[in-house]
C-alpha positions as CSV (number, residue, x, y, z in Angstrom):
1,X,117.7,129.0,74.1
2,X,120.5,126.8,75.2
3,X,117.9,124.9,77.7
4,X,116.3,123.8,74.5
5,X,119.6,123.3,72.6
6,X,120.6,120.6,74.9
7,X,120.8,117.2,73.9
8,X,117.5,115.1,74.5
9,X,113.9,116.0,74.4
10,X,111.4,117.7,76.7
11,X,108.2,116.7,77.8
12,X,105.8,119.4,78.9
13,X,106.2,120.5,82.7
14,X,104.9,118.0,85.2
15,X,102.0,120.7,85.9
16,X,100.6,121.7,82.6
17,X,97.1,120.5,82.1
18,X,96.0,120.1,85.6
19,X,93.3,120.9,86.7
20,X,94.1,120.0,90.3
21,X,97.6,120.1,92.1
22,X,97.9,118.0,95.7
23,X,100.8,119.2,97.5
24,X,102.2,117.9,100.7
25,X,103.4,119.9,103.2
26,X,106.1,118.8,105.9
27,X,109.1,117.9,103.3
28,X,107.2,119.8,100.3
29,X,106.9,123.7,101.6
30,X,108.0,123.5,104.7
31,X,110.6,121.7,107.0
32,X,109.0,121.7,110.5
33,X,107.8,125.9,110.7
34,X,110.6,127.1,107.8
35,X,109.5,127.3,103.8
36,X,111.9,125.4,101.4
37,X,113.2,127.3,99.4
38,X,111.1,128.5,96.2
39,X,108.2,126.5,97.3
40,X,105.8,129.2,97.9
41,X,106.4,130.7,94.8
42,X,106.5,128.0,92.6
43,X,103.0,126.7,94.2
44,X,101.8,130.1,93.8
45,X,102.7,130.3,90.3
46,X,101.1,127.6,89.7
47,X,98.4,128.2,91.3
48,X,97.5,130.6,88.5
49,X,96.5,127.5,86.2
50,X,95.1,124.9,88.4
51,X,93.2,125.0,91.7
52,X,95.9,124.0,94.3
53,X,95.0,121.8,97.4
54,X,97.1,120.7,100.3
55,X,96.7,117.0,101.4
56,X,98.1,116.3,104.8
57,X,98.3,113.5,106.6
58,X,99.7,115.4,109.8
59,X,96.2,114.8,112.3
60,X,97.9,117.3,115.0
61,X,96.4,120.6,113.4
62,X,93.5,121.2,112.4
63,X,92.2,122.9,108.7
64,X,92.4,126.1,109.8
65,X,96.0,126.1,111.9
66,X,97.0,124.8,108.8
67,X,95.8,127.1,106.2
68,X,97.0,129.9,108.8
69,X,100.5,128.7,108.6
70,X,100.9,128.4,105.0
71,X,98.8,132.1,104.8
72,X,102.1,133.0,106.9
73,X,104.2,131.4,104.4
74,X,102.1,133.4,101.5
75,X,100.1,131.3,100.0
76,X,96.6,132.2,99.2
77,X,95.3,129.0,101.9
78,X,91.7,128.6,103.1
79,X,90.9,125.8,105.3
80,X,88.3,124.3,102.3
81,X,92.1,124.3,100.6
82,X,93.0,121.8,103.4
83,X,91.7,117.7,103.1
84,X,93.4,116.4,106.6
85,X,93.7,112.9,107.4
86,X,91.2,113.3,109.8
87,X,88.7,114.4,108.0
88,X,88.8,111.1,105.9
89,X,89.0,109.0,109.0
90,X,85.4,110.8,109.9
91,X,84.3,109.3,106.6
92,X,85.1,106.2,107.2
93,X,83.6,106.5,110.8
94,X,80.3,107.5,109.6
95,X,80.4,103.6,107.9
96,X,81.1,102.2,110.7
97,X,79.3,103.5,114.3
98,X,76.2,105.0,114.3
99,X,76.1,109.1,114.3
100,X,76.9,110.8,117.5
101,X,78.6,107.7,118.8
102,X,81.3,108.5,121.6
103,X,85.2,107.8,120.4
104,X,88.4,107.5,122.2
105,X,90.9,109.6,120.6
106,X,94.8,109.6,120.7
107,X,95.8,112.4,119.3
108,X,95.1,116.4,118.9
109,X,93.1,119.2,118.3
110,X,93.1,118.2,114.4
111,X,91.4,114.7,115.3
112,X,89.0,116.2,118.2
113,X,87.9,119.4,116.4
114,X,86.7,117.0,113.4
115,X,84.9,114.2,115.6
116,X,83.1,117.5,117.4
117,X,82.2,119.0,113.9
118,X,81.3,115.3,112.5
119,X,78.4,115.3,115.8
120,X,80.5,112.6,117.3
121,X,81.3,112.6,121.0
122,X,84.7,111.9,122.0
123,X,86.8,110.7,125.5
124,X,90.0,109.5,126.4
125,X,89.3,107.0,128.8
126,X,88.5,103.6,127.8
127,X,86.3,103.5,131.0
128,X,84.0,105.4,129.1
129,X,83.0,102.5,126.6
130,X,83.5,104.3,123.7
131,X,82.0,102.9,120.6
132,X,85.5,103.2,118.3
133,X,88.6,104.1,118.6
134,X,90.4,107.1,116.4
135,X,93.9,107.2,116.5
136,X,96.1,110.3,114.8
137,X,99.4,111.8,115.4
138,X,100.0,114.8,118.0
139,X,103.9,115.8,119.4
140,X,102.2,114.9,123.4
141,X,101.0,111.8,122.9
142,X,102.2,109.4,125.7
143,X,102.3,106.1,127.0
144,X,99.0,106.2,128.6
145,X,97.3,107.5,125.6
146,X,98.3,103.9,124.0
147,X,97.2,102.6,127.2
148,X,94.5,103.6,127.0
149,X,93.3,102.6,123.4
150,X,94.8,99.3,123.8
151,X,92.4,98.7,127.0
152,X,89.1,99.7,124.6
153,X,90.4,97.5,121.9
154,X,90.9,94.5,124.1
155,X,88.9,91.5,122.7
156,X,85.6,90.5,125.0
157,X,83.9,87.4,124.6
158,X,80.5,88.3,123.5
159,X,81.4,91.6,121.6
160,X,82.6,92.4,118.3
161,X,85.7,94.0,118.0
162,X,85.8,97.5,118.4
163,X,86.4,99.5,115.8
164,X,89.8,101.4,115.2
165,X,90.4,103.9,112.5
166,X,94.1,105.8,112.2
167,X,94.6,108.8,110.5
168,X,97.9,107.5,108.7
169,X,100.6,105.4,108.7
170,X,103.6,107.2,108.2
171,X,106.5,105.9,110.4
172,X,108.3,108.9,110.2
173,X,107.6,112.5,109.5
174,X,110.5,115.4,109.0
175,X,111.3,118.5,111.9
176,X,113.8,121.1,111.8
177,X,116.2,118.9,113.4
178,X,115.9,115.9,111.3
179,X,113.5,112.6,111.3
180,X,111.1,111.9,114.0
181,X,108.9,109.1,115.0
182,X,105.4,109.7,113.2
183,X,101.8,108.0,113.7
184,X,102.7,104.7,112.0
185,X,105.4,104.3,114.7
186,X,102.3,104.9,117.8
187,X,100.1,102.8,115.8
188,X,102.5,99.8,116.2
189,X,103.0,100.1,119.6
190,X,99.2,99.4,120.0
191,X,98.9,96.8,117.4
192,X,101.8,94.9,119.4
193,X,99.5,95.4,122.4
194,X,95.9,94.1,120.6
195,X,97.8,92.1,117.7
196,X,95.2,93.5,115.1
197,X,95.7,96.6,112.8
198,X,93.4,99.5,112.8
199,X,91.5,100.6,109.0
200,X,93.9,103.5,107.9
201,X,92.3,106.8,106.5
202,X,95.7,109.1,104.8
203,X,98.2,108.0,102.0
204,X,98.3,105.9,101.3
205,X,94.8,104.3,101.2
206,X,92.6,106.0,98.8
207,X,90.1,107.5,101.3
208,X,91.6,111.1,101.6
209,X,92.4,111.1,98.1
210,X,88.7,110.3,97.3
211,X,87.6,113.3,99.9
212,X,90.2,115.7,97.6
213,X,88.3,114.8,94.3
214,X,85.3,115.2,96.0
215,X,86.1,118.5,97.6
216,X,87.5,120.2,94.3
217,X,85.4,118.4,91.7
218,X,88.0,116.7,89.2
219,X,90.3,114.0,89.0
220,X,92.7,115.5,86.7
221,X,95.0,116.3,89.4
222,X,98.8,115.9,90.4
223,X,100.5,114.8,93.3
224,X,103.4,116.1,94.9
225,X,105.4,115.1,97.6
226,X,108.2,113.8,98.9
227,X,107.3,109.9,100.3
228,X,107.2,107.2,98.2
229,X,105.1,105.1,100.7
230,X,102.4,108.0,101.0
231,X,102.3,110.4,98.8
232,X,103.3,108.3,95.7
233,X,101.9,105.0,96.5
234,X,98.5,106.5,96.7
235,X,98.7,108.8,93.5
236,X,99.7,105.4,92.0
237,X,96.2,103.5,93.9
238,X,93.9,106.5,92.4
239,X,95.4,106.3,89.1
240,X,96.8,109.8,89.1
241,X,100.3,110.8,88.2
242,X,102.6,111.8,91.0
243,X,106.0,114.3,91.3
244,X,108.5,113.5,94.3
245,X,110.3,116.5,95.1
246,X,114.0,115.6,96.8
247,X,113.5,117.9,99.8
248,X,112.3,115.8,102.1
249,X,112.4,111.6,102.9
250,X,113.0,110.0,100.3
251,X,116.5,109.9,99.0
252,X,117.7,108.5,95.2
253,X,118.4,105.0,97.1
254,X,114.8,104.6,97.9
255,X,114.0,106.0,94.6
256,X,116.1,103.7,92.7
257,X,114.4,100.5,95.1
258,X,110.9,101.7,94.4
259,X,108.6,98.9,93.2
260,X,105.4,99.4,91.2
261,X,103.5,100.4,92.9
262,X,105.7,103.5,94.9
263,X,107.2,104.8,91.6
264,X,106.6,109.0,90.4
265,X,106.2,109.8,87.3
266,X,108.4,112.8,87.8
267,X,111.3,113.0,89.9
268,X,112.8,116.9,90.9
269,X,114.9,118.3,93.3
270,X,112.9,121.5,94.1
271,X,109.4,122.5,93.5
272,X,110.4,125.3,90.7
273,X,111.4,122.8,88.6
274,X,107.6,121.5,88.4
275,X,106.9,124.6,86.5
276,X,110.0,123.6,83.9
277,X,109.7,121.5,80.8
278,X,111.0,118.1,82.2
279,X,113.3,116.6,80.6
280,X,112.2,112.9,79.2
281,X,113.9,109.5,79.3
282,X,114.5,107.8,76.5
283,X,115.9,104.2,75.4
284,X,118.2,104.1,72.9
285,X,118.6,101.2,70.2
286,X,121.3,99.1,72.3
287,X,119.3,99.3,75.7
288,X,120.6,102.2,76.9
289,X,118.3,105.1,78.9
290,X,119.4,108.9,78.2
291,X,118.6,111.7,80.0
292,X,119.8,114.8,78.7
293,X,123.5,113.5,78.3
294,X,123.3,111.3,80.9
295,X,123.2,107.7,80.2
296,X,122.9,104.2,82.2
297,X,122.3,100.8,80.5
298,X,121.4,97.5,82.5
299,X,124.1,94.3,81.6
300,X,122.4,91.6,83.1
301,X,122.6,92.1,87.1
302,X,124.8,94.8,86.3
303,X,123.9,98.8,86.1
304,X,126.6,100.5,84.1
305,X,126.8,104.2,84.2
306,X,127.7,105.0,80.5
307,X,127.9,108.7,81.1
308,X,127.5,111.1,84.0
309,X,126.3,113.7,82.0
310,X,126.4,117.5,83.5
311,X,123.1,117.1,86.0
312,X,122.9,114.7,88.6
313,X,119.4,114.8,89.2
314,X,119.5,113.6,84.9
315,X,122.0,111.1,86.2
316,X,119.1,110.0,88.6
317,X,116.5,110.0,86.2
318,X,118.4,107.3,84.1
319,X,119.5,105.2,86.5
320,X,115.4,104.9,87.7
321,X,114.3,104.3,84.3
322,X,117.0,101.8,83.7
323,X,116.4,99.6,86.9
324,X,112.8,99.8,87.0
325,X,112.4,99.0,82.9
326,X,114.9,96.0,83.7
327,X,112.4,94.0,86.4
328,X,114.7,92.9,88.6
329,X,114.6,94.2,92.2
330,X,117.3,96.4,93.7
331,X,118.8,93.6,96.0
332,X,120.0,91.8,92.8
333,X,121.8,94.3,91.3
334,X,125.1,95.9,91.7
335,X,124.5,99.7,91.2
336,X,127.4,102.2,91.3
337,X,128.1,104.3,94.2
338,X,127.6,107.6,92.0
339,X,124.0,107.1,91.1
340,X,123.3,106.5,94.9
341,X,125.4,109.8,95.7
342,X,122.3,112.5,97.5
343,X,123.4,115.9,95.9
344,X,119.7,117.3,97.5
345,X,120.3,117.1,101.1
């Protein structure tokens, strides 16, 4: 009763009427082997309405590790469940080399177990003459791994340029211990090598996105997770809507900086919150943007907090839809230290 009584509106909760949830998974359930707290049971909850599909772009496991470890967590995961970055980098293989065409890999089991299931064959020695390169993340790859893709991707007069397909390009991707170096960071080091980029596969492109609506037959689906620059970014390219969760990257400064194309349509600091009515923005007469009681309102370059309100993450919510609504980008605006505060970490 009193959740209802407060003041401000609700819109239904960011998961009713789906027919399709997409969740992330380092940052969204778990953080390196540990669940977040709630996750599994709010996915499993909600589970009970929608079909529920996990959407990684982590190439070091393959389908089935991964729907093994989130069995262990207690969800109800099969490996059809799981779309993997490199399973959409096999698609767009297929369109580009012949079938059964021999690849060098950097990476793991999760790239080489789909190449062998795809009928590819696969090395790691450029001296091979492989016909492409496939590049995804794994916690062992080394300097000579680069090495050696760099040597197959070397222009040759006389030969078209090889082709070189990446899982993702995520610069970063959340351990236990805190933020490590992810595939977008390995993928640079060969880029600087080769100065050309490779055709990217995971979010954000829209390739394992496609494979998802493919796989589960719908588009009316939500995504969740926790990057801007992946998760969001490509909800926002397919046209779907898209929830970050605060337990992972992305922190309220990003949020507040998000352009365009990077912004959620629901912002929440754990993933039982999903399964709440969410609580909407809206713009009062004189300019100002309310959320629940709290309440921010652009003056020119300036973004005024006009009342904190009782619930930070409402405080959040405000400040987003005040800045973004306004046009102007982040660098140009002086924004109080309060609404940049992280009470999530």
């Amino acid at each position: 009763m009193g959740l209802f009584s407060s003041r401000g509106k609700f819109d239904p909760a960011p998961v009713d009427g789906r027919d399709l949830l997409l969740a992330d998974l380092d940052g969204v359930i778990y953080r390196g082997t540990r669940e977040l707290p709630g996750a599994v049971d709010a996915l499993n909850t909600a589970a009970q309405n929608s079909k529920l599909g996990y959407l990684t772009n982590n190439a070091s496991r393959t389908d089935v590790a991964v729907a093994e470890h989130l069995s262990e967590l207690g969800l109800n995961a099969a490996p059809e469940d799981v779309v993997t970055s490199p399973q959409a980098a096999i698609a767009l293989l297929r369109e580009l080399i012949p079938a059964g065409s021999r690849v060098l890999v950097v990476g793991g089991e999760g790239v080489t177990a789909e190449l062998t299931k795809a009928g590819f064959e696969w090395t790691r020695s450029a001296e091979d003459n492989p016909d492409a390169v496939l590049q995804g993340f794994a916690q062992d790859v080394g300097w000579e791994d680069l090495a050696e893709a760099s040597y197959a991707l070397q222009e040759e007069p006389g030969r078209d340029p090889l082709p070189w397909v990446a899982t993702n390009t995520d610069w970063t991707i959340p351990r236990a211990r805190g933020i490590a170096p992810g595939n977008g960071t390995l993928v640079s080091a060969v880029h600087t090598a080769v100065q050309r980029l490779p055709v990217f596969a995971g979010k954000p492109e829209t390739p394992i996105y496609e494979s998802a609506f493919e796989r589960f037959g719908t588009r009316n689906a939500l995504m969740i997770g926790d990057r801007l620059d992946t998760d969001i970014k490509g909800a926002v390219a397919v046209g779907i809507p898209s929830l970050l969760v605060l337990t992972g990257v992305d922190r309220p400064k990003q949020l507040l900086s998000a352009s365009k194309d990077m912004r959620p349509d629901y912002i929440v600091a754990t993933l039982r919150d999903m399964l709440e009515p969410y609580r909407a923005a809206e713009t009062l007469r004189d300019g100002t943007v309310r959320v629940g009681s709290a309440k921010v309102r652009m003056d020119e370059h300036v973004v005024r907090v006009m009342a904190e309100g009782d619930d930070p993450l409402n405080l959040l919510r405000a400040g987003c839809e005040a800045i973004w609504a306004s046009g102007r980008a982040i660098y140009a605006l002086k924004v109080p230290e309060i609404l940049l505060e992280d009470h999530w970490r």
